[in-house]
C-alpha positions as CSV (number, residue, x, y, z in Angstrom):
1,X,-33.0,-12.1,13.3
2,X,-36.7,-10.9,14.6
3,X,-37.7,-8.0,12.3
4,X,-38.6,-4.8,13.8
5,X,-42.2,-3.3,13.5
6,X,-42.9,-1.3,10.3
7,X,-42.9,1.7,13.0
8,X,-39.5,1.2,14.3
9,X,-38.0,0.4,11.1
10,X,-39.0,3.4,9.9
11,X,-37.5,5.4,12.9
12,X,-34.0,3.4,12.9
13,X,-34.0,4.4,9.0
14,X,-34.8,8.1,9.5
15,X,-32.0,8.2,12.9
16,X,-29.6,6.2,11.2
17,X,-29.7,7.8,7.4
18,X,-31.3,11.5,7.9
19,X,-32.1,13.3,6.3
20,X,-33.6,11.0,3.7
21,X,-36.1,11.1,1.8
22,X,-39.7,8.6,2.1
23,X,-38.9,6.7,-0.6
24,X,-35.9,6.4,0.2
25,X,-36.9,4.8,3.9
26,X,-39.5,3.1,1.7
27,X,-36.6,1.4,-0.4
28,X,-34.5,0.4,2.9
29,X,-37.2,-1.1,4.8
30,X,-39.0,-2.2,2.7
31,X,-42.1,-1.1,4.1
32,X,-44.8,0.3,1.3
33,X,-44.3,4.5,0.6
34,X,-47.6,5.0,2.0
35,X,-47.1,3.7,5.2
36,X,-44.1,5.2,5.7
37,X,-45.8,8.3,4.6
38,X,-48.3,7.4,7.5
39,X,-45.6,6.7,9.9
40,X,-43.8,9.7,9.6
41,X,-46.8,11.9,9.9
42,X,-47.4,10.4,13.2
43,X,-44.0,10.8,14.2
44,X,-44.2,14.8,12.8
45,X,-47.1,15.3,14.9
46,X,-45.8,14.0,17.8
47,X,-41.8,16.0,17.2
48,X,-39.9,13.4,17.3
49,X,-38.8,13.8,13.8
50,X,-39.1,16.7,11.5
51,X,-38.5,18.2,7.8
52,X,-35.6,19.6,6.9
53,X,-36.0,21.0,3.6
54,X,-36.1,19.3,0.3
55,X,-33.4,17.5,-2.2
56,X,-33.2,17.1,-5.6
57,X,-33.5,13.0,-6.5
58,X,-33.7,12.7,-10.1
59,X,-35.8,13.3,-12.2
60,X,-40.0,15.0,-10.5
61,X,-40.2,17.2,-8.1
62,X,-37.3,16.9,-5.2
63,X,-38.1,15.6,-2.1
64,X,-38.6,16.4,1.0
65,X,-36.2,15.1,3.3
66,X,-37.0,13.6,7.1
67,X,-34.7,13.7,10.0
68,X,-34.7,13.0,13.7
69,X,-35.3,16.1,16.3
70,X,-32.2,15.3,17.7
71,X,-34.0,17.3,21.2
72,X,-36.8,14.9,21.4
73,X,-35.3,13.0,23.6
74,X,-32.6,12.4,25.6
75,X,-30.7,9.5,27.8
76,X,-28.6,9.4,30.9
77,X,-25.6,6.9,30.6
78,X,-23.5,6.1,33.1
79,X,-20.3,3.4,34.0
80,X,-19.1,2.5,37.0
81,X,-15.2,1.1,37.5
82,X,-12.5,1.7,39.4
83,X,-13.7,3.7,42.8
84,X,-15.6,6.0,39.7
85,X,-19.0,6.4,38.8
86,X,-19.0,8.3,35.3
87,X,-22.2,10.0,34.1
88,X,-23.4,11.7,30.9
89,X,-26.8,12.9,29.6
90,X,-27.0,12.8,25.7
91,X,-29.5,13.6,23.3
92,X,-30.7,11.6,20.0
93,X,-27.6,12.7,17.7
94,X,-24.9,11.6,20.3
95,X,-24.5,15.1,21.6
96,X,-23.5,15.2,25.3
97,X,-25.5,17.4,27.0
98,X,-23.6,17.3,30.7
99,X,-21.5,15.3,32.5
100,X,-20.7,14.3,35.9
101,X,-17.8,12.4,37.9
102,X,-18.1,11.1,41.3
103,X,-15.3,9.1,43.2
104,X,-16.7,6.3,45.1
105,X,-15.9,5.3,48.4
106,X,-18.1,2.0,48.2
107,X,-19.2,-0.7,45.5
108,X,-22.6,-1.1,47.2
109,X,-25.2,-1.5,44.4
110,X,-28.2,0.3,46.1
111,X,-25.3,2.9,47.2
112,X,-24.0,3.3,43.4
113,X,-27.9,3.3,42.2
114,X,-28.9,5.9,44.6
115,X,-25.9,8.3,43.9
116,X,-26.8,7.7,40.1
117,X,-30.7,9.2,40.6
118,X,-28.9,12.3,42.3
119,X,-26.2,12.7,39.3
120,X,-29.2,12.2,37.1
121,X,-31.0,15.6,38.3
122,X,-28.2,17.4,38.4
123,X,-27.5,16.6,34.5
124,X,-30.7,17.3,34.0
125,X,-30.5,20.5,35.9
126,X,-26.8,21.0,34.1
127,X,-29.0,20.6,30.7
128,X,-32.1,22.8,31.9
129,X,-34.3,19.8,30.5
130,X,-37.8,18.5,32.4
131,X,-37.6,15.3,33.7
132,X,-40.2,14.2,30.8
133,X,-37.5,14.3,27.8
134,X,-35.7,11.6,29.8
135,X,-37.0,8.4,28.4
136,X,-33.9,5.8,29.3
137,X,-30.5,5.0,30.9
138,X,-27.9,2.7,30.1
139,X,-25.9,1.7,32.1
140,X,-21.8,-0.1,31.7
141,X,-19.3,-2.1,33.7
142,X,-16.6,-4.1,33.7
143,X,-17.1,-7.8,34.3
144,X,-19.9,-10.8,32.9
145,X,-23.2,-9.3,32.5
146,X,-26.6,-10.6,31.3
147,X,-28.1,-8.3,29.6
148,X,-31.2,-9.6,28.9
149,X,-31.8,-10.9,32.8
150,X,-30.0,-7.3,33.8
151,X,-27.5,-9.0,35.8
152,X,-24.0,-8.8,36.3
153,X,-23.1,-11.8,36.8
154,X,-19.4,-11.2,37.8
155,X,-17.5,-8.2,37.7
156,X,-13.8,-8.6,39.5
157,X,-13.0,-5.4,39.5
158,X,-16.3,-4.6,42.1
159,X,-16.6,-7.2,43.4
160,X,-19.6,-8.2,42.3
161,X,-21.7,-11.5,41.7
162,X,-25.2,-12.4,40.6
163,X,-26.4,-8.6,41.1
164,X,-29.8,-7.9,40.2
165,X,-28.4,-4.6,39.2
166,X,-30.8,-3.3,36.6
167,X,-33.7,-3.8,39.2
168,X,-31.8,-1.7,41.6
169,X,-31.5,1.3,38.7
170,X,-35.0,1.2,37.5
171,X,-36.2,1.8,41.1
172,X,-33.7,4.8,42.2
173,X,-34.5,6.5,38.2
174,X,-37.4,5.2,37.2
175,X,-36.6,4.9,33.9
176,X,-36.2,1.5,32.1
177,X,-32.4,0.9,31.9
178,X,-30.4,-1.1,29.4
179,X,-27.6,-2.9,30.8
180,X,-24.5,-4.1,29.3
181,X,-20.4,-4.5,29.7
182,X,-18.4,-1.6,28.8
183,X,-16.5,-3.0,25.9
184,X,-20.5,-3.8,24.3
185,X,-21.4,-0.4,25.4
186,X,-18.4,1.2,23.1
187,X,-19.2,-1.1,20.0
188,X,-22.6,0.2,20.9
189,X,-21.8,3.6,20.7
190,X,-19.7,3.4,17.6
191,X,-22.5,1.9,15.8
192,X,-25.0,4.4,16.4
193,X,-22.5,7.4,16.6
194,X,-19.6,6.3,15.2
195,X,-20.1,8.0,11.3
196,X,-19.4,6.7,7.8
197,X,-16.5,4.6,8.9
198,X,-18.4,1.8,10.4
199,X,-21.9,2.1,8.5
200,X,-23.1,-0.8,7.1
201,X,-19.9,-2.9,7.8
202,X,-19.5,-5.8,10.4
203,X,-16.8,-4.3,12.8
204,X,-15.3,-5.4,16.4
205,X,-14.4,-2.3,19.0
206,X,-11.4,-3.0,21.2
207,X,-11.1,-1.2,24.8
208,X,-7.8,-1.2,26.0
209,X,-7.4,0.2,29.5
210,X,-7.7,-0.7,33.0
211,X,-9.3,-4.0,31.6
212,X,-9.3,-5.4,28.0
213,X,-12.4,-6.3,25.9
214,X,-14.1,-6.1,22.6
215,X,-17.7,-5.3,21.2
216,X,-18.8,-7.2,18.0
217,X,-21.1,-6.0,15.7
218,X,-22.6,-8.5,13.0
219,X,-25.1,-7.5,10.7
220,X,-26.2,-4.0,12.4
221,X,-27.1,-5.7,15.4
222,X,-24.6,-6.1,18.9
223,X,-23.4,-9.9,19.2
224,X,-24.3,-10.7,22.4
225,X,-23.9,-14.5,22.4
226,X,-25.4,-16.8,25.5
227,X,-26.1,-14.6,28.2
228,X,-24.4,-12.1,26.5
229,X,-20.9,-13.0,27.5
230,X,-18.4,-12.6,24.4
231,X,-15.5,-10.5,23.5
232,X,-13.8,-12.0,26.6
233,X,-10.6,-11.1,24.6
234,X,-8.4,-9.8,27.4
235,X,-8.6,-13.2,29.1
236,X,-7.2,-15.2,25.8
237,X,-3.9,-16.6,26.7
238,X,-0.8,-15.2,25.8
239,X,1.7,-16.1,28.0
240,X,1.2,-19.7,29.2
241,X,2.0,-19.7,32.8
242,X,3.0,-15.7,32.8
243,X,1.4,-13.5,35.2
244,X,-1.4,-14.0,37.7
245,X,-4.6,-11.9,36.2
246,X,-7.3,-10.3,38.2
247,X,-9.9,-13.1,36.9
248,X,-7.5,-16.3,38.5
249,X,-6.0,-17.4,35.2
250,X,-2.4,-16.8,34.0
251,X,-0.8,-15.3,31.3
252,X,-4.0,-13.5,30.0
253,X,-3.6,-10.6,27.2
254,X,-4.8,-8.1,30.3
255,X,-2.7,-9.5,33.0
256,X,0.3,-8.4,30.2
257,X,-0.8,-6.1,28.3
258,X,-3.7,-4.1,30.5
259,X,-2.6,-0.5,31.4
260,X,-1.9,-1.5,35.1
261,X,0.4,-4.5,33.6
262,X,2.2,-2.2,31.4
263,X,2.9,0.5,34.2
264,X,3.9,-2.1,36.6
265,X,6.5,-3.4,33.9
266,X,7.7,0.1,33.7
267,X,8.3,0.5,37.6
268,X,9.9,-3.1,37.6
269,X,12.2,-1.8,34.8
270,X,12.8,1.1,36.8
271,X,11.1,3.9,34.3
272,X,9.3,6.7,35.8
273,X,6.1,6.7,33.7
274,X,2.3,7.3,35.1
275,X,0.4,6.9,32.1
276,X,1.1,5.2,28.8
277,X,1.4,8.2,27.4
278,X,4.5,9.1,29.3
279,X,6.3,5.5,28.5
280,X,6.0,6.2,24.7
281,X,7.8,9.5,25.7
282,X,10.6,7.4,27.1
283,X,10.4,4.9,24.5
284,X,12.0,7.3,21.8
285,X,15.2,7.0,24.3
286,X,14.8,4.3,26.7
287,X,15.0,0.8,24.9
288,X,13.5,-0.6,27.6
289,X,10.2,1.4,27.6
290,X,10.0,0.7,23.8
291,X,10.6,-3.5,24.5
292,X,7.3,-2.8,27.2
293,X,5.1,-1.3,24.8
294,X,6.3,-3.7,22.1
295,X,5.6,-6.8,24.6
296,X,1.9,-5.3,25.7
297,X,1.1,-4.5,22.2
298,X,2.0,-7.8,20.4
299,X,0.3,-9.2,23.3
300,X,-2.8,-7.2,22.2
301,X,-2.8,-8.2,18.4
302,X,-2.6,-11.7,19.5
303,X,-5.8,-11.1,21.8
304,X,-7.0,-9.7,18.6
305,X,-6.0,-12.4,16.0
306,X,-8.4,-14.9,17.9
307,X,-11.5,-12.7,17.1
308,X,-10.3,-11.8,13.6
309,X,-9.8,-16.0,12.4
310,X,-13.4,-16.9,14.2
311,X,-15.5,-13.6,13.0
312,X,-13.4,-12.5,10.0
313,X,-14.7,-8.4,10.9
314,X,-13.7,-6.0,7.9
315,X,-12.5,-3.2,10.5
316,X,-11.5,-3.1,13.9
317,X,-11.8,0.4,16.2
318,X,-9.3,0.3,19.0
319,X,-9.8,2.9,21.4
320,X,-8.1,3.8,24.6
321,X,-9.7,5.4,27.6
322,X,-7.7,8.6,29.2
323,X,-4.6,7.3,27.8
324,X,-2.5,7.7,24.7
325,X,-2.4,4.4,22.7
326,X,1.1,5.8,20.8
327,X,3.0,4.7,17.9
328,X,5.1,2.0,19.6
329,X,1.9,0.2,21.3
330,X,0.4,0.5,17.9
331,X,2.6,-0.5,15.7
332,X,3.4,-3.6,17.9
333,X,-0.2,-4.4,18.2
334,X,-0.7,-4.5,14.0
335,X,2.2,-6.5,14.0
336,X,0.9,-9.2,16.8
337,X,-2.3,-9.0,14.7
338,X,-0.8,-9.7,11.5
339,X,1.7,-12.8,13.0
340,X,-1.2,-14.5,14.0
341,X,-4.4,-14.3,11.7
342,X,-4.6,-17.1,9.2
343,X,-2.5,-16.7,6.2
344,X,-5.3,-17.7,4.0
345,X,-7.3,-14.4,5.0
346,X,-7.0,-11.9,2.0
347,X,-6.2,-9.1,3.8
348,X,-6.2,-8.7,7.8
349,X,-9.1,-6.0,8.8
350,X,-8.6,-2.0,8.8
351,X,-7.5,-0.8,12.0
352,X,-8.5,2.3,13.6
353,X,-7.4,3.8,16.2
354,X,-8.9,6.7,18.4
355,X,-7.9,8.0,21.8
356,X,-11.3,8.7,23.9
357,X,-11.5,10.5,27.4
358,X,-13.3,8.5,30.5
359,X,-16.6,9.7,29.1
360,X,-16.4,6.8,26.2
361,X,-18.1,4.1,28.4
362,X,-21.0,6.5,29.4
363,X,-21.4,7.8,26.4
364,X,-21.5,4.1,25.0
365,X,-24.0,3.1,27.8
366,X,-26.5,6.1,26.9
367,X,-26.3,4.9,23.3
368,X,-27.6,1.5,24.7
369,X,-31.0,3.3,25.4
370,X,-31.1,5.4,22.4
371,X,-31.1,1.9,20.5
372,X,-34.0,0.3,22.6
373,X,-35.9,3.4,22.3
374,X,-35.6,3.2,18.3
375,X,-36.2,-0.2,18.6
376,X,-39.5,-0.1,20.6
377,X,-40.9,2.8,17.6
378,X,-39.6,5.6,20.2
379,X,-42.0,4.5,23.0
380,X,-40.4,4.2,26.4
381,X,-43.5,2.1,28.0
382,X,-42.7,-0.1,26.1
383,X,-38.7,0.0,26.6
384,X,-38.6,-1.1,30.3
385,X,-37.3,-4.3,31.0
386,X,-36.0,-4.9,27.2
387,X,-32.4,-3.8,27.1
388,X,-31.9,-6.9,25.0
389,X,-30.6,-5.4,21.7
């Protein structure tokens, strides 16, 4: 792992643990009290963190604590899927400042970029920021994506292949932009945002919805693997030979168990249902909804179980977006899981499950840029062209 400048190490300490006190950042980094004392002087003067008061640390005089100004700065993230370009502006905490939803009539990429810089003002507008307390985007899909190159180097669902697509952001914001999949953009997200739950723990996120992936996070940092392709695990096997998926294989977890497989059991089976939601409705009465959800979600934890016997995570967050992951999909799920991990584990990892709106992927994406900022010692110069986490 390349360590971070004593600057930024400082920063990531103060974002991540504030308010905390200098010797405490001292004792984290280890980087030497003074400088940190230095450090955060320069960082006082210049507002992007502050004092917040002082706490009593044993025994001397109590301390005076340092935090983030969570209004220093803030970041536009956006993701683009299905015929829908989601946008939010958020600030250092997390906070979403404004949002915006367009429908799109086109997967262009200069088309997507340029409706992006107009959704951009009017967030800002939304927000009544200046322009200048922008300092990065992020920026999520669905597909293969090199994050360090900013390309996407396949995405299905948009057709898309070997887009230069970061390129085409930097020049319609002009901002630097970080770049990843959406599933790396929620892991992301969680990291930074996600509170006491995931600190300090090696965790996986799990995006069920229109597609299927998962965002590892190993040792604090994003695992991105070569050219950042990983946490394929919606196009693990498990049906041999079963359905046709969007990506040309067979029998993958999504092509069973993705929200448009589910639905289109449901209307094969003859159950009115538009939403997951609804099926787990039916499912209390209809033993065929339940046998659906049961099918998808065993389907899910055996997705899962791959990722759990290589990376052994201590929790995993699955999260749905604009859809109700119910008790029947769950349960099924921790059961599929827990068929399938190694027998030797000593306990299969906590699951957690949370129900997000649309905004989750955007949200995920802005956090993307609030990560390179910290990283680069909350300088933007220097943040363009480096969305490699």
């Amino acid at each position: 792992m390349v360590e971070l400048p004593s600057k930024a190490q400082v920063l990531r300490a103060i974002h991540e643990r504030g308010p905390i006190s200098r010797s405490a950042v001292a004792e984290q980094t280890g980087v030497s009290l003074s400088s940190v004392s230095l450090i955060a002087r320069d960082y006082i003067a210049a507002g992007l963190i502050e004092e917040t008061g002082t706490k009593k640390q044993g025994l001397g005089r109590p301390s005076i604590m340092l935090a983030v100004r969570s209004s220093a700065a803030c970041f536009l993230g956006a993701d683009v899927s299905d015929f829908r370009l989601v946008a939010v502006l958020s600030d250092l905490s997390g906070q979403v400042l404004g949002t915006r939803t367009r429908e799109l009539d086109t997967a262009d990429p200069g088309k997507i970029a340029s409706l992006l810089a107009r959704m951009k003002n009017d967030l800002l507008q939304q927000a009544g920021l200046p322009e200048e307390r922008l300092v990065g985007a992020g920026f999520s899909l669905s597909g293969l994506v090199d994050a360090e190159r900013g390309i996407c180097l396949h995405s299905t669902v948009l057709g898309w292949r070997n887009v230069r697509i970061r390129e085409l952001l930097e020049a319609a914001l002009d901002l630097p932009v970080a770049l990843e999949n959406d599933a790396n953009c929620v892991a992301m997200g969680e990291k930074l945002y996600g509170g006491q739950h995931v600190r300090d723990r090696d965790f996986a996120v799990m995006s069920v919805g229109q597609g299927i992936g998962c965002g590892l996070i190993v040792n604090g940092r994003l695992f991105q693997g070569h050219h950042g392709v990983t946490g394929e695990i919606g196009h693990c096997t498990a049906v041999p030979d079963g359905p046709v998926c969007r990506c040309g294989k067979r029998g993958c977890v999504e092509a069973v168990a993705g929200t448009p497989a589910i639905l289109r059991a449901a209307a094969d089976a003859g159950l009115e249902a538009d939403s997951l939601g609804r099926l787990e409705e039916l499912a209390v009465h209809e033993p065929a909804a339940a046998d659906i959800l049961t099918q998808a979600g065993r389907a899910l934890g055996l997705g899962l179980s791959h990722l759990v016997n290589i990376f052994s995570p201590e929790l995993v967050v699955v999260t749905g977006s604009g859809d109700r992951l119910g008790p029947v999909l769950r349960s099924a799920l921790q059961d599929g899981l827990e068929r399938n991990i190694l027998p030797l584990l000593p306990a299969p990892p906590e699951l957690v499950f949370q129900d997000k709106d649309e905004t989750v992927w955007a949200r995920g994406a802005a956090s993307l840029a609030a990560e390179a900022f910290i990283k680069n010692g909350g300088d933007p110069a220097d943040h363009r062209g480096t969305a490699r986490l």
